[in-house]
The first five atom37 places (N, CA, C, CB, O) and aatype in JSON, in Angstrom:
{
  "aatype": [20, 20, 20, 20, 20, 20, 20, 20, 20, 20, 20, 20, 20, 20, 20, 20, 20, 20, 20, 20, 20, 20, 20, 20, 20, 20, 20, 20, 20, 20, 20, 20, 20, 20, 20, 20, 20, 20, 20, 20, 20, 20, 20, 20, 20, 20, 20, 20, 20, 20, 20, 20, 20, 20, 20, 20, 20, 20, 20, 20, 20, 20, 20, 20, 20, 20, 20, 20, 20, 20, 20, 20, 20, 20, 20, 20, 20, 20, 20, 20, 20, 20, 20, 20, 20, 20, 20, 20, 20, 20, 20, 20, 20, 20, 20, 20, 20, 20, 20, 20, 20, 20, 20, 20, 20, 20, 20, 20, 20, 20, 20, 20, 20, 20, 20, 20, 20, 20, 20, 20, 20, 20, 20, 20, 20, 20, 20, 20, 20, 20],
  "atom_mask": [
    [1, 1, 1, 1, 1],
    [1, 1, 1, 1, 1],
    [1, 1, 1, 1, 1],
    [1, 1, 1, 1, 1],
    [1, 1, 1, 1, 1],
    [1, 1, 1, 1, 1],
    [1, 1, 1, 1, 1],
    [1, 1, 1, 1, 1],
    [1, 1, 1, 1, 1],
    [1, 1, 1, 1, 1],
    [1, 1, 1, 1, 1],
    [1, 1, 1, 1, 1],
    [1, 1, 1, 1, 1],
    [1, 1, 1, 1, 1],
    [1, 1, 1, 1, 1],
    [1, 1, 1, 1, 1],
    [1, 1, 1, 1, 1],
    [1, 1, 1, 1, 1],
    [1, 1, 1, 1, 1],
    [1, 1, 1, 1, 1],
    [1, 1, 1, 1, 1],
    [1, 1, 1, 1, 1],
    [1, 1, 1, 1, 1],
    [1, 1, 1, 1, 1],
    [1, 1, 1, 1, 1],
    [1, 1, 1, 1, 1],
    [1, 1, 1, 1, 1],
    [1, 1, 1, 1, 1],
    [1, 1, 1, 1, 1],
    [1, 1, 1, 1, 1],
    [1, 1, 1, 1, 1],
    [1, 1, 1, 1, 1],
    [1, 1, 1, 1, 1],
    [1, 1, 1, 1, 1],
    [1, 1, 1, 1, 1],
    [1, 1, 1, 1, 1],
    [1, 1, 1, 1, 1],
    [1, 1, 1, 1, 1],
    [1, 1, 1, 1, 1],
    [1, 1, 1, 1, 1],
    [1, 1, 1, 1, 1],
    [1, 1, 1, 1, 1],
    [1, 1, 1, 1, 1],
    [1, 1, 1, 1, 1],
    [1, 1, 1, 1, 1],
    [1, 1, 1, 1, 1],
    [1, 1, 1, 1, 1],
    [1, 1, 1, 1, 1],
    [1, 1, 1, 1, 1],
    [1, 1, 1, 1, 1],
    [1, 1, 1, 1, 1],
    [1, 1, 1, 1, 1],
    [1, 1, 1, 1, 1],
    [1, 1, 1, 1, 1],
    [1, 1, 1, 1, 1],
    [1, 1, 1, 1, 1],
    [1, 1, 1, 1, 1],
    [1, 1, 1, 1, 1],
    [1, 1, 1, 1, 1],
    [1, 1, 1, 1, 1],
    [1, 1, 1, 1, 1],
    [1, 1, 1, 1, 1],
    [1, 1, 1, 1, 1],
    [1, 1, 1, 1, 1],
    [1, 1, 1, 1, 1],
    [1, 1, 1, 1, 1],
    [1, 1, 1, 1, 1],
    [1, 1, 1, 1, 1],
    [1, 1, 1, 1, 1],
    [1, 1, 1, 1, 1],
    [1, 1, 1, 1, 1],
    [1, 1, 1, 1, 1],
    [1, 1, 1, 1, 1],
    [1, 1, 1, 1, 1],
    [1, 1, 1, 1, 1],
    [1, 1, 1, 1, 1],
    [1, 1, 1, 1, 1],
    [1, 1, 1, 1, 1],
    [1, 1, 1, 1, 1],
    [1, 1, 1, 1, 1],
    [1, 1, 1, 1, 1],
    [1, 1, 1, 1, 1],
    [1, 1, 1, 1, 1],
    [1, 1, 1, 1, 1],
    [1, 1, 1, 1, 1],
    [1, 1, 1, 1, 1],
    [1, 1, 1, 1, 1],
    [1, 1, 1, 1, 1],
    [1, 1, 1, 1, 1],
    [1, 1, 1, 1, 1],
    [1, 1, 1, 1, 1],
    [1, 1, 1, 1, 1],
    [1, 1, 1, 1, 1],
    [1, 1, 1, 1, 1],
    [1, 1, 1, 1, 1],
    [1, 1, 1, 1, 1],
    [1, 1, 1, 1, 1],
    [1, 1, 1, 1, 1],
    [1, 1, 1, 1, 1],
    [1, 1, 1, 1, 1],
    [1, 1, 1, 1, 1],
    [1, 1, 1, 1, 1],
    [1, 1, 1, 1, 1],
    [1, 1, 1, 1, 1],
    [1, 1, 1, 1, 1],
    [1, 1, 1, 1, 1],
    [1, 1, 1, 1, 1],
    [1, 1, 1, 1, 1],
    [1, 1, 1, 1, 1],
    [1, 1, 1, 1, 1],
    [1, 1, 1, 1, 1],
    [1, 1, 1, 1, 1],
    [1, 1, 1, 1, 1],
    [1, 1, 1, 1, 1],
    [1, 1, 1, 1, 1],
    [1, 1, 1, 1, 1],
    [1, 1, 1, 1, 1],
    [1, 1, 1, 1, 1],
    [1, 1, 1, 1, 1],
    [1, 1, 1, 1, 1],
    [1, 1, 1, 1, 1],
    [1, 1, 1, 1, 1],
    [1, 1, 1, 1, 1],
    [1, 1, 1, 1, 1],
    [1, 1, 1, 1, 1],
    [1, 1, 1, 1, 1],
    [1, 1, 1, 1, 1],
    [1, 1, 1, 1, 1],
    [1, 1, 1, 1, 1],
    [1, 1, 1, 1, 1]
  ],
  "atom_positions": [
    [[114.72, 156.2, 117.8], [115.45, 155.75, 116.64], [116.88, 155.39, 117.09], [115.47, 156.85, 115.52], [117.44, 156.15, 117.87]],
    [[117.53, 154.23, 116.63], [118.96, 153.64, 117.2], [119.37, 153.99, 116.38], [119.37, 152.31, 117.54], [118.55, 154.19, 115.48]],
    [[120.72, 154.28, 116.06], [121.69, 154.19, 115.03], [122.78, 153.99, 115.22], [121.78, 154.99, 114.4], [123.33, 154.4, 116.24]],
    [[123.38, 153.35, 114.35], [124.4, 152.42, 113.86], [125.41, 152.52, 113.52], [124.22, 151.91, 113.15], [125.61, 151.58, 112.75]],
    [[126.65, 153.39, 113.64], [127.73, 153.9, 112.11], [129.19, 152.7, 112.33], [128.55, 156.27, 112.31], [130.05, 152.53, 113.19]],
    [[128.97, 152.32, 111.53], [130.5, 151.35, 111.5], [131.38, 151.89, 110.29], [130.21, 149.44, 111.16], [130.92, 152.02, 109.16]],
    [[132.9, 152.23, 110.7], [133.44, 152.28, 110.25], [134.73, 151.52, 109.68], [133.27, 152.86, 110.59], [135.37, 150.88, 110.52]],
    [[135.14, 151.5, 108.51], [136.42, 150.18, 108.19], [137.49, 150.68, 108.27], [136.54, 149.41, 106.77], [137.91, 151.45, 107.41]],
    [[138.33, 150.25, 109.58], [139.64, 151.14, 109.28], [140.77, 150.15, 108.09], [140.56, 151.48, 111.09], [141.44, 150.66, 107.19]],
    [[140.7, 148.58, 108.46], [141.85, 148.42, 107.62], [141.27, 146.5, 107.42], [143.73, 148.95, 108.59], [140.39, 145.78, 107.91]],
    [[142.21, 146.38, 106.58], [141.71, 144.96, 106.11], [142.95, 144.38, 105.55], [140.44, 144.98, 104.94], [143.41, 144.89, 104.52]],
    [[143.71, 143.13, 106.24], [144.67, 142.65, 105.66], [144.65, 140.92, 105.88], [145.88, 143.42, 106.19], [144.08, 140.26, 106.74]],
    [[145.5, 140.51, 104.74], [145.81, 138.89, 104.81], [146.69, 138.18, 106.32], [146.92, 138.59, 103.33], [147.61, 138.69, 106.95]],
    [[146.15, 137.19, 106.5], [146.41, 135.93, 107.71], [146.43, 134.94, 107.12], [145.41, 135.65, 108.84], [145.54, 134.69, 106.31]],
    [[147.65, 133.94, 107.4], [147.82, 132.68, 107.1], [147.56, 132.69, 105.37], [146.78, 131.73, 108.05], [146.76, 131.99, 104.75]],
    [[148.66, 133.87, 104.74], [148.51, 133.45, 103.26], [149.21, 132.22, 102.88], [149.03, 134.52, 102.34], [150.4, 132.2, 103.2]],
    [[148.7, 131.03, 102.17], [149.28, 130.12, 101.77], [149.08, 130.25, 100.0], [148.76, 128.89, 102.56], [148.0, 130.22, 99.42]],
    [[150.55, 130.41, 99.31], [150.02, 130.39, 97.7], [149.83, 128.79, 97.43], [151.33, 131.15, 96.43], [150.38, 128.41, 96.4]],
    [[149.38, 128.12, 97.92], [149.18, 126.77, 96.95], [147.72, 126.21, 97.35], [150.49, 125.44, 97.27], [147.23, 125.12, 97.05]],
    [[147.13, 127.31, 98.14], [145.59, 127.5, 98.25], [144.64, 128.84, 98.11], [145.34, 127.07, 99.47], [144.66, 129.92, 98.69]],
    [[144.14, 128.51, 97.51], [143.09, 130.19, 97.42], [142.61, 130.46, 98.37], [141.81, 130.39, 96.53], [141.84, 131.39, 98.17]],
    [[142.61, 130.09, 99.62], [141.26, 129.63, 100.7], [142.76, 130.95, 101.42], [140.7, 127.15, 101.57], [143.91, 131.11, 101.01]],
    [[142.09, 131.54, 102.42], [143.4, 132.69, 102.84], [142.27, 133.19, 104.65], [143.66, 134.74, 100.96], [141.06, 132.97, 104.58]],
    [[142.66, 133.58, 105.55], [141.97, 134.55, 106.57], [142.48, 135.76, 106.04], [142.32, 134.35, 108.22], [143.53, 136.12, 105.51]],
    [[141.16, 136.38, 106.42], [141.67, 138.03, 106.99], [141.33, 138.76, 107.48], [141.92, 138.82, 106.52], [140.12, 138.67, 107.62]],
    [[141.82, 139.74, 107.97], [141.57, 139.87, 109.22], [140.84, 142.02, 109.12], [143.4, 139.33, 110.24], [141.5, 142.97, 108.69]],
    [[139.51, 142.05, 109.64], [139.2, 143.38, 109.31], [138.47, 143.97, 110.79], [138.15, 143.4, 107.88], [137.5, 143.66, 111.48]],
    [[139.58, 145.04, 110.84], [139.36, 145.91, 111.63], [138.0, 147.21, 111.32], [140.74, 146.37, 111.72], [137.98, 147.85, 110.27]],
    [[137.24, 147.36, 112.15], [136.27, 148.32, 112.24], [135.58, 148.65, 113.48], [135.42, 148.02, 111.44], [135.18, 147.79, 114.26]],
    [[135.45, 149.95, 113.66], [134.68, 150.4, 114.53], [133.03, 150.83, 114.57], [135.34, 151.24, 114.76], [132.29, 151.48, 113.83]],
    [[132.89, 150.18, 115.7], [131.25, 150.51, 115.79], [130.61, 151.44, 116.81], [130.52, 149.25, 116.07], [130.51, 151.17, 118.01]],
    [[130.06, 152.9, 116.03], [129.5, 153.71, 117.03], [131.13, 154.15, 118.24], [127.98, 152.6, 117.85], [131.16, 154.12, 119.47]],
    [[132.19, 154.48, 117.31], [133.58, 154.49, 117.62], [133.99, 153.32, 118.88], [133.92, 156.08, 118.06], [134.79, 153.67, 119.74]],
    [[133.53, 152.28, 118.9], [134.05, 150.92, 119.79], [134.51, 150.51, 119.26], [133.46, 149.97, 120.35], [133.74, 149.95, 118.47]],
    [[136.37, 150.12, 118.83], [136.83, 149.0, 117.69], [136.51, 147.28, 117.82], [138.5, 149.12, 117.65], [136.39, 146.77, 118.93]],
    [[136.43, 146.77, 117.0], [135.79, 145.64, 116.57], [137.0, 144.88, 115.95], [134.55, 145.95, 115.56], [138.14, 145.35, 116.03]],
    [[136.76, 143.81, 115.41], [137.4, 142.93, 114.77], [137.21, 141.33, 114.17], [138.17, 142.99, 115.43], [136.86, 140.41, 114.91]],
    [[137.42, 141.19, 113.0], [136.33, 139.97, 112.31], [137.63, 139.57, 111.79], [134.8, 140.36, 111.03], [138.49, 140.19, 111.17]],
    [[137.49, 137.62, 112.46], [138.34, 137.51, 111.07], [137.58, 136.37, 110.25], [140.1, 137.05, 111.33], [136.63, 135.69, 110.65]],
    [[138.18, 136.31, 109.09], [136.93, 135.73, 108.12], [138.07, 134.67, 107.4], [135.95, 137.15, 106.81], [139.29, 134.81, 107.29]],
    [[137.27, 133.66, 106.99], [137.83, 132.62, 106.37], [137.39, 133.14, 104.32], [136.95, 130.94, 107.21], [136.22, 133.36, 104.0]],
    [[138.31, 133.22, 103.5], [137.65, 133.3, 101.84], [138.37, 133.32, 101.45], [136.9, 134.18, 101.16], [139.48, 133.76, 101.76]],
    [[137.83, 132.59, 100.17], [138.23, 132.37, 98.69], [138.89, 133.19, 98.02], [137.32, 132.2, 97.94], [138.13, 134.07, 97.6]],
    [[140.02, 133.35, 97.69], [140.78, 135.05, 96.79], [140.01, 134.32, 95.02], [143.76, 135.22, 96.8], [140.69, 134.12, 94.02]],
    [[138.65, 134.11, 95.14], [138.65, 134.21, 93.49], [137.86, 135.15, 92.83], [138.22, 133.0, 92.86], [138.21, 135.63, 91.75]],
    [[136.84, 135.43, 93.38], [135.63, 136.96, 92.97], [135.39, 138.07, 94.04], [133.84, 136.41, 92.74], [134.44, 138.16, 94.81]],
    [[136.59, 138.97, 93.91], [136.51, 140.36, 94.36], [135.11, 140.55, 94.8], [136.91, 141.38, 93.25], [134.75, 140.5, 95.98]],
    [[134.15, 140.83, 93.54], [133.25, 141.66, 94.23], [132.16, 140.83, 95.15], [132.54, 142.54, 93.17], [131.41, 141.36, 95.97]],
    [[132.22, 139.43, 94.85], [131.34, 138.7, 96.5], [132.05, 139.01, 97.49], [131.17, 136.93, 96.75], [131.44, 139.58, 98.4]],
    [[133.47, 138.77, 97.67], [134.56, 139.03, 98.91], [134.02, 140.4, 99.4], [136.38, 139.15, 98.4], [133.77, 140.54, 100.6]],
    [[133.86, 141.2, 98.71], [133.57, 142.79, 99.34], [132.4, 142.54, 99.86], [133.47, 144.16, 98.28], [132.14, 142.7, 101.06]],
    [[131.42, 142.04, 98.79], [129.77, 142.22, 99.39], [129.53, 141.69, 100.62], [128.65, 141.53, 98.53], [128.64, 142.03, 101.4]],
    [[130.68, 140.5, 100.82], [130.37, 139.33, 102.06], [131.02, 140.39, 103.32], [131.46, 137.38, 101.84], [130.32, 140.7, 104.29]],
    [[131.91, 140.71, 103.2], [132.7, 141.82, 104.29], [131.92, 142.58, 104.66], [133.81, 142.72, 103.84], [131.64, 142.6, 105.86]],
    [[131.14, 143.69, 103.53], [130.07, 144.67, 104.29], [128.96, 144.04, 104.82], [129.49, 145.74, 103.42], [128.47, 144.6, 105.8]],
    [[128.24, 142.65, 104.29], [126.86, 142.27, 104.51], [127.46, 141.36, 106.13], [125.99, 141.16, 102.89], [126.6, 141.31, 107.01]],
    [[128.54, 140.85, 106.39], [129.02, 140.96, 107.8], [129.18, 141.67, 108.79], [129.72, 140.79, 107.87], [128.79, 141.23, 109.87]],
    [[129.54, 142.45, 108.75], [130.08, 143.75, 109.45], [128.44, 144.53, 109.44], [131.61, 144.74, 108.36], [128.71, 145.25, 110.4]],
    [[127.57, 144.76, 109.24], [126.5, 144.94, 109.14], [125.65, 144.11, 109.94], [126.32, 144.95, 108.04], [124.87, 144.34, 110.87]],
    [[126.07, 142.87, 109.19], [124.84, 141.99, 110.6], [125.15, 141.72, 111.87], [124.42, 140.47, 110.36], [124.55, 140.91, 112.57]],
    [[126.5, 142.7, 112.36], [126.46, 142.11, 113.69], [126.01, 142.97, 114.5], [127.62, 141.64, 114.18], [126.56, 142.95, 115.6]],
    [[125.1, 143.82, 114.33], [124.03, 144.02, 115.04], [122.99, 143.12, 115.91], [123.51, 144.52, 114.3], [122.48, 142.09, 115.49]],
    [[122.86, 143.47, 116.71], [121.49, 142.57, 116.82], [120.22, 143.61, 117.39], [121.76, 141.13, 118.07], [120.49, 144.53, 118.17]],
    [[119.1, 143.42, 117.01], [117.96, 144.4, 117.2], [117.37, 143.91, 118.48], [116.85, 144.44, 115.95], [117.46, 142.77, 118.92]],
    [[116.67, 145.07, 119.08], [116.22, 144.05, 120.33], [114.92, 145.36, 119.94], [117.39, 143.81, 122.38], [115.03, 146.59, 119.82]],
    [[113.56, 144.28, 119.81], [112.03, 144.99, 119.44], [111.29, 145.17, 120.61], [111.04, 144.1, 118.43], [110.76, 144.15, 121.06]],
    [[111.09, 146.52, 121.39], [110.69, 146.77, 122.42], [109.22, 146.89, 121.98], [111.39, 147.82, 123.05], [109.06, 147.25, 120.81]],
    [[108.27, 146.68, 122.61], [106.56, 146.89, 122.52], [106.67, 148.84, 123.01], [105.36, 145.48, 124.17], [107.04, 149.38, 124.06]],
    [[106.31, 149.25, 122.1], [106.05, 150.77, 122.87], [105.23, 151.76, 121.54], [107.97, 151.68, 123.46], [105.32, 151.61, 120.32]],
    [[104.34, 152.91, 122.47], [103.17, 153.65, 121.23], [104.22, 154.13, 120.76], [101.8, 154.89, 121.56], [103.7, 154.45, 119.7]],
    [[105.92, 154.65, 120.57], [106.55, 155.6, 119.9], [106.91, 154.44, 118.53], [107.91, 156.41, 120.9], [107.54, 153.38, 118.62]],
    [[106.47, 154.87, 117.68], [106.69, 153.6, 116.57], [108.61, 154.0, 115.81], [104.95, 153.79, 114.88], [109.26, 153.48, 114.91]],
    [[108.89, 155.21, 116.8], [110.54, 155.43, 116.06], [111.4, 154.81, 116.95], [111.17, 157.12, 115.88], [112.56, 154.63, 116.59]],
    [[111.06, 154.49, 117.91], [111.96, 153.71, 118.63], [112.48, 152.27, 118.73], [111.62, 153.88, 119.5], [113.25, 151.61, 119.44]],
    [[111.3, 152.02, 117.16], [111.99, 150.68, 117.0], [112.18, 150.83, 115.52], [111.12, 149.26, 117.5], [111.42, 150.34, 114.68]],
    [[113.36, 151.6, 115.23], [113.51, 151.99, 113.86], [115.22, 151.96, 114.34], [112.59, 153.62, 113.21], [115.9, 152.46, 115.24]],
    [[115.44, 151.0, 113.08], [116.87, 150.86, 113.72], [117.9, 151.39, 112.2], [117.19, 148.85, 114.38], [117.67, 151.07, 111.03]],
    [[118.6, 151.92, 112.51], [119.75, 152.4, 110.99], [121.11, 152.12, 111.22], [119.86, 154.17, 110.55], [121.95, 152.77, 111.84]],
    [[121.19, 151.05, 110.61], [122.76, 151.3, 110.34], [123.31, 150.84, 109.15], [123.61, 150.7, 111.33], [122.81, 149.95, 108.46]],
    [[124.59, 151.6, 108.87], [125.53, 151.77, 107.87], [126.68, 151.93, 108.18], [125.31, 152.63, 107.17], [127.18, 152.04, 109.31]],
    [[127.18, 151.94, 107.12], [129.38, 152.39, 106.85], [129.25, 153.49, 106.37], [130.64, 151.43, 105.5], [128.6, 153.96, 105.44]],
    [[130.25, 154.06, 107.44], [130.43, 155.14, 106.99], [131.59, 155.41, 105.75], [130.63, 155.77, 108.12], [132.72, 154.93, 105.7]],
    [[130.86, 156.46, 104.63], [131.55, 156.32, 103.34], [131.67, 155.08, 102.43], [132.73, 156.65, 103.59], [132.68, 154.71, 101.83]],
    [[130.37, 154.47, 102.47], [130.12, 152.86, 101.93], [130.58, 152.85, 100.74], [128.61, 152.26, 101.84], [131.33, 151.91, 100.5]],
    [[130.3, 153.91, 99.54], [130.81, 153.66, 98.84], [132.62, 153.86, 97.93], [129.92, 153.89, 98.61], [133.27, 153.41, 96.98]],
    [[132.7, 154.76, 98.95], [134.45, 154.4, 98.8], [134.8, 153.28, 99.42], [135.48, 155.45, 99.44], [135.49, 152.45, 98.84]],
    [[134.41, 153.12, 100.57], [134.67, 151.92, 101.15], [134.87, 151.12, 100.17], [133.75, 151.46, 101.98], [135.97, 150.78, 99.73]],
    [[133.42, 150.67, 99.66], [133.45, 149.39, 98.9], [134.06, 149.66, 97.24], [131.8, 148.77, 98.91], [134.17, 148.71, 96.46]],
    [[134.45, 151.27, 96.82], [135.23, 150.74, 95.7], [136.52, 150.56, 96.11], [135.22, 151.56, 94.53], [137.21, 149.93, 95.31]],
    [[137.3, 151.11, 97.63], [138.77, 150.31, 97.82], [138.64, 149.17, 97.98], [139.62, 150.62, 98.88], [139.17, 148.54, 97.06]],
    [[138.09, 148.44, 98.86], [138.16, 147.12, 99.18], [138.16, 146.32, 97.63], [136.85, 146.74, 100.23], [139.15, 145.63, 97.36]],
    [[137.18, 146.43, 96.75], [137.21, 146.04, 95.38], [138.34, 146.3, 94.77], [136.27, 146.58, 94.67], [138.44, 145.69, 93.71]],
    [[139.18, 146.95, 95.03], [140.31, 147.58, 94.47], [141.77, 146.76, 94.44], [140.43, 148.84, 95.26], [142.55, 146.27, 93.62]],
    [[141.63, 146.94, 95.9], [142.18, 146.02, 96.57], [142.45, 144.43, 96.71], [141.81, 146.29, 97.24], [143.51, 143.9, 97.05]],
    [[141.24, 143.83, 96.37], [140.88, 142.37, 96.02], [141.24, 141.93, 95.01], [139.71, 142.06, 95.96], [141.83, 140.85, 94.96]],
    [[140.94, 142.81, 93.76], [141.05, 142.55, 92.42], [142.92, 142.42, 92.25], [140.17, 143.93, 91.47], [143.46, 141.5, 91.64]],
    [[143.68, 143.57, 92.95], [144.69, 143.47, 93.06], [145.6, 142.22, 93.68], [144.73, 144.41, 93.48], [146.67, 141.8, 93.25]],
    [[144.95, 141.82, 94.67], [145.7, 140.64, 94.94], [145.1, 139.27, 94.44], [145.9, 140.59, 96.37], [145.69, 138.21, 94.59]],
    [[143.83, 139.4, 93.83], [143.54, 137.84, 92.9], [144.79, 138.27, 91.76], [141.44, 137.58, 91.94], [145.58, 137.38, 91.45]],
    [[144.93, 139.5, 91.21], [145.96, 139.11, 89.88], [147.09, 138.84, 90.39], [146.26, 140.2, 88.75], [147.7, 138.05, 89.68]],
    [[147.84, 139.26, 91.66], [149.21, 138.7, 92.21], [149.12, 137.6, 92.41], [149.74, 139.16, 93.33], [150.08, 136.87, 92.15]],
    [[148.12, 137.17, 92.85], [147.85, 135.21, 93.23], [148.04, 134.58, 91.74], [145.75, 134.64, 93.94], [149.01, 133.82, 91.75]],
    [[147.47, 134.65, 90.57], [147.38, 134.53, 88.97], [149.1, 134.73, 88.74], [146.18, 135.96, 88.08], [149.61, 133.72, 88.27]],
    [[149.78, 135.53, 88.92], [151.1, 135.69, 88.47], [151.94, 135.28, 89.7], [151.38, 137.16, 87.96], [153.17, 135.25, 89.73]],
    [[151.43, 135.1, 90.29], [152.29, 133.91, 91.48], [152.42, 132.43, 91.25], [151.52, 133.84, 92.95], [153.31, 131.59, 91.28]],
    [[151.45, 132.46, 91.05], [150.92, 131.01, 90.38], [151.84, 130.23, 88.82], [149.1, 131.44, 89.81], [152.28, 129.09, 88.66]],
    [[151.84, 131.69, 87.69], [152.31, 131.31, 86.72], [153.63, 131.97, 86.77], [151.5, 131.49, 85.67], [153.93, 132.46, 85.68]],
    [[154.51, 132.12, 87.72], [155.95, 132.51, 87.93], [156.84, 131.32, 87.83], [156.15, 133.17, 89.31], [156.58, 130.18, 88.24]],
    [[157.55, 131.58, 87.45], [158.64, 130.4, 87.22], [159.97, 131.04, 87.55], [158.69, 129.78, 85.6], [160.71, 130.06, 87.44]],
    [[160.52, 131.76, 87.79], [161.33, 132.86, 88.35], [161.46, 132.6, 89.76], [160.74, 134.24, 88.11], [160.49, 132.98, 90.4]],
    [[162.59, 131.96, 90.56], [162.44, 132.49, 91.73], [162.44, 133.24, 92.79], [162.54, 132.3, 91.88], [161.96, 132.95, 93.89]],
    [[163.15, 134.52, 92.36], [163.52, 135.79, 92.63], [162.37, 136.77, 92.35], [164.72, 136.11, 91.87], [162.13, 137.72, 93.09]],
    [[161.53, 136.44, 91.04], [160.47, 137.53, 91.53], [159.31, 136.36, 92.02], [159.84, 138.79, 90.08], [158.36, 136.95, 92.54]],
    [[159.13, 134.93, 92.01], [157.89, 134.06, 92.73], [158.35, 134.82, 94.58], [158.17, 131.62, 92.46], [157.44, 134.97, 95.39]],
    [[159.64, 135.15, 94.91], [159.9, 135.42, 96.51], [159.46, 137.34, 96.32], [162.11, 134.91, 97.17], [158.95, 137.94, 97.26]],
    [[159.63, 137.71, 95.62], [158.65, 139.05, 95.83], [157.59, 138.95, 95.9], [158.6, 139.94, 95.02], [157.08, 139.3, 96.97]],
    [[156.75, 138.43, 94.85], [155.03, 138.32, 94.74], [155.07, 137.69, 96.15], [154.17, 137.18, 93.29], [155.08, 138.53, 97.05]],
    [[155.08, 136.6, 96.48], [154.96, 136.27, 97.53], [155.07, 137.15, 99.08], [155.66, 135.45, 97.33], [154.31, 137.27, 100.05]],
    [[156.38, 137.63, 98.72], [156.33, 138.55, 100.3], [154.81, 139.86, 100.0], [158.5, 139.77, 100.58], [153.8, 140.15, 100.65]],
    [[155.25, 140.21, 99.02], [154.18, 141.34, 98.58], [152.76, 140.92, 99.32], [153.96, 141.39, 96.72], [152.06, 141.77, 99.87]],
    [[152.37, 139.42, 99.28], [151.09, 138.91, 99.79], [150.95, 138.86, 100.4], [150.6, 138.23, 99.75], [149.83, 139.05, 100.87]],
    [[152.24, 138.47, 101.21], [152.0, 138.16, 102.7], [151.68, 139.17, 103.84], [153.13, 137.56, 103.14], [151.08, 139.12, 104.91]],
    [[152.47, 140.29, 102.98], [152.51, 141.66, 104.33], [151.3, 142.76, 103.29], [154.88, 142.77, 104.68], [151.23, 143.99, 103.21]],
    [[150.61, 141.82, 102.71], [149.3, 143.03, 102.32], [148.48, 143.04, 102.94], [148.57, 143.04, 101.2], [147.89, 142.02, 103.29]],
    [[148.11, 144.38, 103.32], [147.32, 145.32, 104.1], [146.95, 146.68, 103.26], [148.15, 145.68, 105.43], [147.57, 147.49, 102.56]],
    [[145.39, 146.46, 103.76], [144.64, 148.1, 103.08], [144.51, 149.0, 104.64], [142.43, 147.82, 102.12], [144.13, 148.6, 105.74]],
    [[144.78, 149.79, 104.37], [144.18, 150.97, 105.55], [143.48, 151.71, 105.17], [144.99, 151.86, 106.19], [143.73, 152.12, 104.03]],
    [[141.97, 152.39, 106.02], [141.32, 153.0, 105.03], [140.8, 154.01, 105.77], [140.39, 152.21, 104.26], [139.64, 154.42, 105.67]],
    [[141.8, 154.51, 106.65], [141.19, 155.28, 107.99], [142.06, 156.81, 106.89], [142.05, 154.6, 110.27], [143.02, 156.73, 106.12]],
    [[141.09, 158.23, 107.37], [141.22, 159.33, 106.3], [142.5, 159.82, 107.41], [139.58, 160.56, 105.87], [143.17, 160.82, 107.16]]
  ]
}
């Protein structure tokens, strides 16, 4: 039996531009404690695909390799995140939080707080290591 444990330590914005939704970012995780690193091109408009797409990534980069053999557990492969579901209610948390800063960035007319929201975006980062 193989197994798998990836963990998410942190997840933050690259190349935020506010006059596009389209954003990188960049997510750190370890696999089977080896750190890793993905960076991903997305849309800041639906939180919870952004999350689903992050874990269903970070997940497939496995690759299985199916050996012929009588032990039928040795080609039984498991993997997961560890603490998936906190995981995935910060990351949701998190997302939802910066689509509404993007929404009130957007409808700011202020330039003193449009240069807060803005910095606020730029240097956002989740850490999610305990």
């Amino acid at each position: 039996m193989n197994k798998t444990i990836y963990e998410v330590k942190s997840v933050h914005l690259s190349d935020f531009n506010p006059k596009e939704t389209n954003t990188k970012i960049i997510i750190n995780y370890t696999k089977n404690n080896e750190p890793h690193q993905i960076i991903k091109q997305i849309t800041l408009n639906n939180p919870v695909a952004i999350v689903n797409n992050i874990l269903v990534t970070i997940k497939s980069k496995d690759k299985m390799i199916i050996e012929e053999s009588d032990d039928f557990l040795s080609n039984i492969f498991i993997t997961r995140i560890k603490d998936e579901e906190r995981i995935e209610e910060k990351l949701l948390y998190y997302f939802q939080d910066l689509t509404k800063k993007i929404k009130e960035l957007k409808a700011q007319k202020i330039a003193t707080k449009y240069m807060h929201l803005y910095n606020q975006l730029k240097i956002s980062k989740l850490i999610l290591e305990e």
